[in-house]
KOLLOLUM-42487 format. One record per residue (C-alpha): x, y, z; residue in three letters; residue number from 0. Coordinates in pm, 1 decimal, always signed. Layout:
BEGIN
       c1       c2       c3 res   n
        X        Y        Z ala NUM
...
This chain:
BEGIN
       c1       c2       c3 res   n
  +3294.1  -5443.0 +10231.2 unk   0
  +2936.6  -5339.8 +10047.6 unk   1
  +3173.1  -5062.9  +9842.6 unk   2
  +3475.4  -5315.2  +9761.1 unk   3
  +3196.8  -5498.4  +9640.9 unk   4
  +3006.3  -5283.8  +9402.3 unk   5
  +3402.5  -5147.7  +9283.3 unk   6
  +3450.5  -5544.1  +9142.6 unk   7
  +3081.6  -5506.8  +9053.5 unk   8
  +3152.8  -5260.1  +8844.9 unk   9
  +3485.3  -5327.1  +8675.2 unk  10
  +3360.0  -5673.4  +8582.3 unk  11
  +3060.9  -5527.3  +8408.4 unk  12
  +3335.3  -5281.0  +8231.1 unk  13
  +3553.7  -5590.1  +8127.5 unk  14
  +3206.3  -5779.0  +7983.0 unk  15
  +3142.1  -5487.8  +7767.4 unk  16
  +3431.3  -5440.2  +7610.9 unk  17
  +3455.6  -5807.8  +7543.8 unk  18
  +3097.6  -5753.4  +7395.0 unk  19
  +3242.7  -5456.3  +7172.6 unk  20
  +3566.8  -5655.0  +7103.2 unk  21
  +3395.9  -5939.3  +6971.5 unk  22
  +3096.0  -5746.4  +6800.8 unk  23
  +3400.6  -5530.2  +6604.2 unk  24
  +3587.7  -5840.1  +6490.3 unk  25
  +3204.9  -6046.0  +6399.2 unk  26
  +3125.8  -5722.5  +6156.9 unk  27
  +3531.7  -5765.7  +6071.4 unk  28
  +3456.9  -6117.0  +5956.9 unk  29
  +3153.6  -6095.3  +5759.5 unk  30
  +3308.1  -5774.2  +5544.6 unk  31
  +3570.2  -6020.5  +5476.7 unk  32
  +3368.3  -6324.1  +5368.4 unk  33
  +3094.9  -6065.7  +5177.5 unk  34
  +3410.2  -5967.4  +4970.6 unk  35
  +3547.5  -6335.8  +4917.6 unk  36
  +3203.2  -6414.7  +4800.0 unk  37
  +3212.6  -6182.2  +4571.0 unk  38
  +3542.6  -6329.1  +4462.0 unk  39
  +3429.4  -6682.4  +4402.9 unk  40
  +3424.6  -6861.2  +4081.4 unk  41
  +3081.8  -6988.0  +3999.7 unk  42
  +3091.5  -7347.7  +3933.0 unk  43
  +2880.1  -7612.6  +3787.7 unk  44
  +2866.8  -8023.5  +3815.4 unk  45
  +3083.3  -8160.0  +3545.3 unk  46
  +3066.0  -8582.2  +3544.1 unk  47
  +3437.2  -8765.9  +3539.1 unk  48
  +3533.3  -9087.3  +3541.1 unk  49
  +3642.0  -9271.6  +3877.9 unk  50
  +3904.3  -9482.0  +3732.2 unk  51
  +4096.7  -9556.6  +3387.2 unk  52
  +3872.8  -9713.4  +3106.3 unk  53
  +3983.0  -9842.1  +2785.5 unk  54
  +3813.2  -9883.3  +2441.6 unk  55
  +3535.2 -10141.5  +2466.2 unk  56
  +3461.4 -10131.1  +2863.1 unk  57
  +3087.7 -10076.8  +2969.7 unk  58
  +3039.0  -9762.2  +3139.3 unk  59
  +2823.0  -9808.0  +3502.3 unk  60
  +2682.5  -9537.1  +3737.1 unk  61
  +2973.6  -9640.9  +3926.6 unk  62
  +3209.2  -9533.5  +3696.0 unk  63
  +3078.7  -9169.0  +3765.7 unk  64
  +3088.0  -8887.6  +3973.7 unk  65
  +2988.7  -8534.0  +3944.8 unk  66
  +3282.8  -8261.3  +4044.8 unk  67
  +3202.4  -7863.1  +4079.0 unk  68
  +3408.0  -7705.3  +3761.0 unk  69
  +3465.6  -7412.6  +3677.2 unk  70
  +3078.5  -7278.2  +3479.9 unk  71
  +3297.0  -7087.0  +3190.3 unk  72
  +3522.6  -7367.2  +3129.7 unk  73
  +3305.9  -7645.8  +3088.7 unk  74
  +3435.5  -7860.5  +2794.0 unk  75
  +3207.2  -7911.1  +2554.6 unk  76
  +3016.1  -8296.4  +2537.4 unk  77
  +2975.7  -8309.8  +2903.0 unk  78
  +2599.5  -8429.2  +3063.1 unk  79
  +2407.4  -8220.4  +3273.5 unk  80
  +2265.2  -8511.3  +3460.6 unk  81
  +2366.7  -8870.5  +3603.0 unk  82
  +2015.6  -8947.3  +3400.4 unk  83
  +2155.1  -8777.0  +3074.8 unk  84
  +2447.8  -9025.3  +3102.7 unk  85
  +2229.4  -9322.9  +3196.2 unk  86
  +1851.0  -9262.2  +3042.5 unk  87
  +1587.0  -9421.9  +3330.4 unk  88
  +1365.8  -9581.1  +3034.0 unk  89
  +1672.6  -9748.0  +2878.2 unk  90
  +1804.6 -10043.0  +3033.1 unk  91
  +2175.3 -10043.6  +2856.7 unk  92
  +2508.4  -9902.0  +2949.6 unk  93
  +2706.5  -9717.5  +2704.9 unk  94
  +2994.2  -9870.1  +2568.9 unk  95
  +3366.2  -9665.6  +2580.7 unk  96
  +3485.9  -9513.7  +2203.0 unk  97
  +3821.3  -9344.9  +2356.7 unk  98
  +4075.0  -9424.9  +2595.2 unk  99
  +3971.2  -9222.8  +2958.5 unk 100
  +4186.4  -9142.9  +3262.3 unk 101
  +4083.8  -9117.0  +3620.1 unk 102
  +3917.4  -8753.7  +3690.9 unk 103
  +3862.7  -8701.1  +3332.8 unk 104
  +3549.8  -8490.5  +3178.8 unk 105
  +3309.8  -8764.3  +3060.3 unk 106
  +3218.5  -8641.5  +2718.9 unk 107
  +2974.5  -8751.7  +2451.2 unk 108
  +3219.7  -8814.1  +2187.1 unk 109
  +3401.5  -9053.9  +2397.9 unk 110
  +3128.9  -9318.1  +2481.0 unk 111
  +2847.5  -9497.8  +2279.1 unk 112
  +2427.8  -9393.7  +2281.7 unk 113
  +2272.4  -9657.2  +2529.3 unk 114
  +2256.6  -9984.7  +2493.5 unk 115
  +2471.5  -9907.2  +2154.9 unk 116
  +2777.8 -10160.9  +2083.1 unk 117
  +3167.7 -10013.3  +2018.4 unk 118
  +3158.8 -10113.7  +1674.1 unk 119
  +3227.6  -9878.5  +1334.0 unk 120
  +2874.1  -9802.4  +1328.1 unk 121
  +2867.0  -9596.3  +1646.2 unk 122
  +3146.9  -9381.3  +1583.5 unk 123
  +3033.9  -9290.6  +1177.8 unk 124
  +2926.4  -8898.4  +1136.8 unk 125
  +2623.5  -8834.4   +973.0 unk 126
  +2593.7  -8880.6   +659.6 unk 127
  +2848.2  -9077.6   +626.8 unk 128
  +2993.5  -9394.2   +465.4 unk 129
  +3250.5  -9689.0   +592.5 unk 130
  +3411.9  -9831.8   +339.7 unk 131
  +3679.6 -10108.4   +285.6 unk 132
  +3993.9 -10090.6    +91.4 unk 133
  +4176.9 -10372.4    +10.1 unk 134
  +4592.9 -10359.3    +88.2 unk 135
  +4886.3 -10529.6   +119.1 unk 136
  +5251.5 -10428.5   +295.7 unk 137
  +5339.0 -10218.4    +20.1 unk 138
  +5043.2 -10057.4    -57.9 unk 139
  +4939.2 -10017.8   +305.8 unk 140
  +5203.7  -9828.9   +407.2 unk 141
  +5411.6 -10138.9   +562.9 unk 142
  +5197.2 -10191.2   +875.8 unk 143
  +5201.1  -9813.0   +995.1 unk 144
  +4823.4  -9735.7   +948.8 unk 145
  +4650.0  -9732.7  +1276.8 unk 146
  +4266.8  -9618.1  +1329.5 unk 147
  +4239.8  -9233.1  +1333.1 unk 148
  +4548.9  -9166.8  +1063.8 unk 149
  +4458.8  -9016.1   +765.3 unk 150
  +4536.8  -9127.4   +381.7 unk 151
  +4604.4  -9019.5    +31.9 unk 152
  +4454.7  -9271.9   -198.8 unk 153
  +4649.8  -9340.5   -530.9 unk 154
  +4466.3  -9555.6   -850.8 unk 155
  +4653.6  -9711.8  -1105.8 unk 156
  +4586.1  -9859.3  -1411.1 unk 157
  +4564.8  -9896.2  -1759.9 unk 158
  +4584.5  -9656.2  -2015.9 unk 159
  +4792.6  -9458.7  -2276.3 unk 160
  +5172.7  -9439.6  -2216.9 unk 161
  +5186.6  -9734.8  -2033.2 unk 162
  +4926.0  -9686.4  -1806.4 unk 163
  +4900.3  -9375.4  -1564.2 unk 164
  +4876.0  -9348.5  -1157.0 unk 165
  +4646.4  -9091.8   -998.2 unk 166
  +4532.8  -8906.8   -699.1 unk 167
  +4160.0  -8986.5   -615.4 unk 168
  +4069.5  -8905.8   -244.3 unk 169
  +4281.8  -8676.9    -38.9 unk 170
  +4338.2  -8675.7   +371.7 unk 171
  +4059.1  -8992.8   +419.9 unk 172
  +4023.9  -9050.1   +761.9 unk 173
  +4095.7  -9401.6   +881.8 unk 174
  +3845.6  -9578.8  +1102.4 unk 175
  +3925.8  -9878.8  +1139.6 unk 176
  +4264.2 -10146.7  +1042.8 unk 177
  +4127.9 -10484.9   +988.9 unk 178
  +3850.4 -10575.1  +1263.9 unk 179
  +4018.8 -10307.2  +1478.7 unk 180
  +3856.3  -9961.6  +1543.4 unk 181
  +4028.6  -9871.1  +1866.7 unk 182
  +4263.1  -9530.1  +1815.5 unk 183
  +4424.8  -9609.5  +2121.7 unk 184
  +4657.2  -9939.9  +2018.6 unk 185
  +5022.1  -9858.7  +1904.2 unk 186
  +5145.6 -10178.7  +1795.8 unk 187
  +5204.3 -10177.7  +1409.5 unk 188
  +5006.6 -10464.4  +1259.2 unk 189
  +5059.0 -10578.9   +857.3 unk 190
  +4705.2 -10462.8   +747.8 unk 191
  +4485.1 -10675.6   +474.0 unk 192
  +4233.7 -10409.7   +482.5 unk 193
  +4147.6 -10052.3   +609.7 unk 194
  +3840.0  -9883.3   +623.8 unk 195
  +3780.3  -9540.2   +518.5 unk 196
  +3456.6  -9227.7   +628.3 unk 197
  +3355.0  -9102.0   +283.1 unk 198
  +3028.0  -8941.9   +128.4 unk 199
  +2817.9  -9167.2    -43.3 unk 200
  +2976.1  -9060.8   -412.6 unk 201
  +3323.1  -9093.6   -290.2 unk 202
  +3237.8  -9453.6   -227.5 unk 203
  +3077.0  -9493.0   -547.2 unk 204
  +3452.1  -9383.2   -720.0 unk 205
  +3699.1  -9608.1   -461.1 unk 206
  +3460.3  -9893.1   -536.1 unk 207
  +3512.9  -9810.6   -935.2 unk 208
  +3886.9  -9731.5   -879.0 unk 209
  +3914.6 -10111.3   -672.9 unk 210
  +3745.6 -10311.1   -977.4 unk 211
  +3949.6 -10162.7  -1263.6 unk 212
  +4298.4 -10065.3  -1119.5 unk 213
  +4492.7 -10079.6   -797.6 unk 214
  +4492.4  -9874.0   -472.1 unk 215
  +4765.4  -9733.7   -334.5 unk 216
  +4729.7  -9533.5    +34.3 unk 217
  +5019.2  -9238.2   +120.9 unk 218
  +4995.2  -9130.8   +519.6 unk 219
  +4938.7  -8793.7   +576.2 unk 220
  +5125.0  -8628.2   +873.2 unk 221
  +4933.8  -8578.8  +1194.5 unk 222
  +5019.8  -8207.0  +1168.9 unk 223
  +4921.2  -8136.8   +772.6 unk 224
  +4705.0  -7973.4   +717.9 unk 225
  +4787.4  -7888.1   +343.4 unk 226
  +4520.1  -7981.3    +45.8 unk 227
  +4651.7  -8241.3   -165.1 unk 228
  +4649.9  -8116.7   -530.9 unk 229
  +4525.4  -8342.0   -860.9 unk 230
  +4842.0  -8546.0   -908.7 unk 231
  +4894.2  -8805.4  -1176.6 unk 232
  +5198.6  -8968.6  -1329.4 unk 233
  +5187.1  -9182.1  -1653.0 unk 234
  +5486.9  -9444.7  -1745.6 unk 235
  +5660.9  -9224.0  -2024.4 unk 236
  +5656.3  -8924.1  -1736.5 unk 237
  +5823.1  -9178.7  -1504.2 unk 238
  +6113.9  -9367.9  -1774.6 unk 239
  +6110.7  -9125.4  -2028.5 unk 240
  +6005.3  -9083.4  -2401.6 unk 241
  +6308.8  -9351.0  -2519.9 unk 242
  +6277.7  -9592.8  -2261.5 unk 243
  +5882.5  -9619.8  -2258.7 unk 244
  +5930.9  -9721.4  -2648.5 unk 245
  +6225.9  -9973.2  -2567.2 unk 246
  +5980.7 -10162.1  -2298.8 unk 247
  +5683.7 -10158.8  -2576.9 unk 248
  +5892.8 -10362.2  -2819.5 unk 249
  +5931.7 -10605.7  -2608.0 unk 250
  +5649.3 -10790.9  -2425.1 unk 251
  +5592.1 -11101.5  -2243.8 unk 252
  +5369.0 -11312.2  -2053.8 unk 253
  +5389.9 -11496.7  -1795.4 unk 254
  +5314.2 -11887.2  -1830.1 unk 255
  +5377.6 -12177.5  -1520.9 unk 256
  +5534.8 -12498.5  -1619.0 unk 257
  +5511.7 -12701.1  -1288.8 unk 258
  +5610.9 -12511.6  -1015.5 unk 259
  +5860.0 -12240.4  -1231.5 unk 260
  +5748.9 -11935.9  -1340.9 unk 261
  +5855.6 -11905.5  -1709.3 unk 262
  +5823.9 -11562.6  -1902.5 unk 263
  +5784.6 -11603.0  -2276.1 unk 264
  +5846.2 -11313.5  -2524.2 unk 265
  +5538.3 -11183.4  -2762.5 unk 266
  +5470.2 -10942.4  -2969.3 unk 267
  +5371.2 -10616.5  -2803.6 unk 268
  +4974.5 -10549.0  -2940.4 unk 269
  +4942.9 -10204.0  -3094.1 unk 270
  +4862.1  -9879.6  -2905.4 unk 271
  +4446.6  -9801.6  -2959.8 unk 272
């Protein structure tokens, strides 16, 4: 009995050890494996998104945000480090939204307003520059295409030799706002009475010269151009033609109302200076 005993005695002590070795071999088999996925691993950093959709003109709240591990070498650029980056302790306001946001997307610096700053034209102008107001009309304003963001040729005409002459003054201006509206986001065309333009301080100085002696004219530049516009002008007798351009100088008239009606009376055309 003693000796059938000690025989299970012994073979369970045989079994426990090589369940001791078993498991030992597959522990060291497990850290080699994690050691080398480690190794593996992308390092990450905290990147703040957005929780849900948010249009131009919403306030952003701590709610609004969440910080997500993303990839450290990809990090777009504009993000905040910290939730107290985004929303300063000593300053009380929320920053208003400049760009249209989608749920889970990078919340960047360009896309949102300094605390307790307002979504108007003011927060979104770059150093050093300008906003500037041009008057138009449906022809001159491109027929209701402009929207905020677009960018513009601006033609001048007016008086001169030959009939007068029409000229390019500002190439690719960027448009910031249509009206009262600054939002980049809206796609429904709108007849425009005026558009405002980013320009350096002596840009504004000619548009506001160009306005009081002539009229504007704006040509939409293609979202994909890229090409500088050359000096352009154009006078009448390039447009009609030597012959014709003498033909409309012999005969003049002005325009006089008699009641309601429109009546155009001929005069003599004044002299060329």
């Amino acid at each position: 009995m003693r000796l059938i005993f000690g025989l299970v005695l012994l073979a369970g002590l045989a079994l426990a050890g090589f369940a001791i070795h078993t498991a030992q071999g597959r522990f060291n088999q497990y850290k080699s494996a994690l050691a080398s996925t480690q190794q593996s691993i992308v390092p990450t950093k905290d990147v703040f998104v957005v929780r849900r959709q948010l249009k131009y003109g919403d306030q952003l709240r701590r709610t609004d945000v969440r910080a997500i591990q993303w990839p450290a070498t990809s990090v777009p650029v504009g993000t905040f480090a910290s939730m107290d980056e985004i929303f300063p302790p000593e300053d009380d306001g929320s920053r208003t939204v400049l760009r249209l946001m989608e749920r889970d997307e990078p919340l960047l610096r360009a896309k949102v307003t300094n605390p307790g700053q307002g979504a108007g034209i003011a927060a979104t102008l770059t150093p050093g520059m300008r906003a500037f107001t041009l008057s138009v009309d449906v022809n001159s304003g491109v027929s209701g295409f402009l929207r905020p963001g677009d960018r513009v040729d601006v033609y001048w005409t007016g008086g001169g030799g030959e009939g007068g002459v029409t000229k390019l003054i500002e190439a690719n201006m960027p448009l910031i706002a249509i009206d009262q509206q600054t939002d980049e986001q809206r796609n429904n065309p709108t007849i425009a009475r005026n558009v405002t333009v980013e320009a350096r301080p002596e840009i504004v100085a000619k548009l506001a010269q160009a306005q009081a002696t002539g009229s504007l004219s704006l040509a939409l530049v293609g979202v994909q151009d890229q090409t500088e516009s050359a000096s352009v002008h154009a006078t009448l007798r390039e447009v009609l033609g030597a012959e014709e351009t003498a033909e409309r100088r012999q005969t003049c008239t002005v325009r006089t109302r008699k009641g309601a009606e429109v009546v155009l009376i001929p005069v003599p055309c004044p002299e060329d200076g």
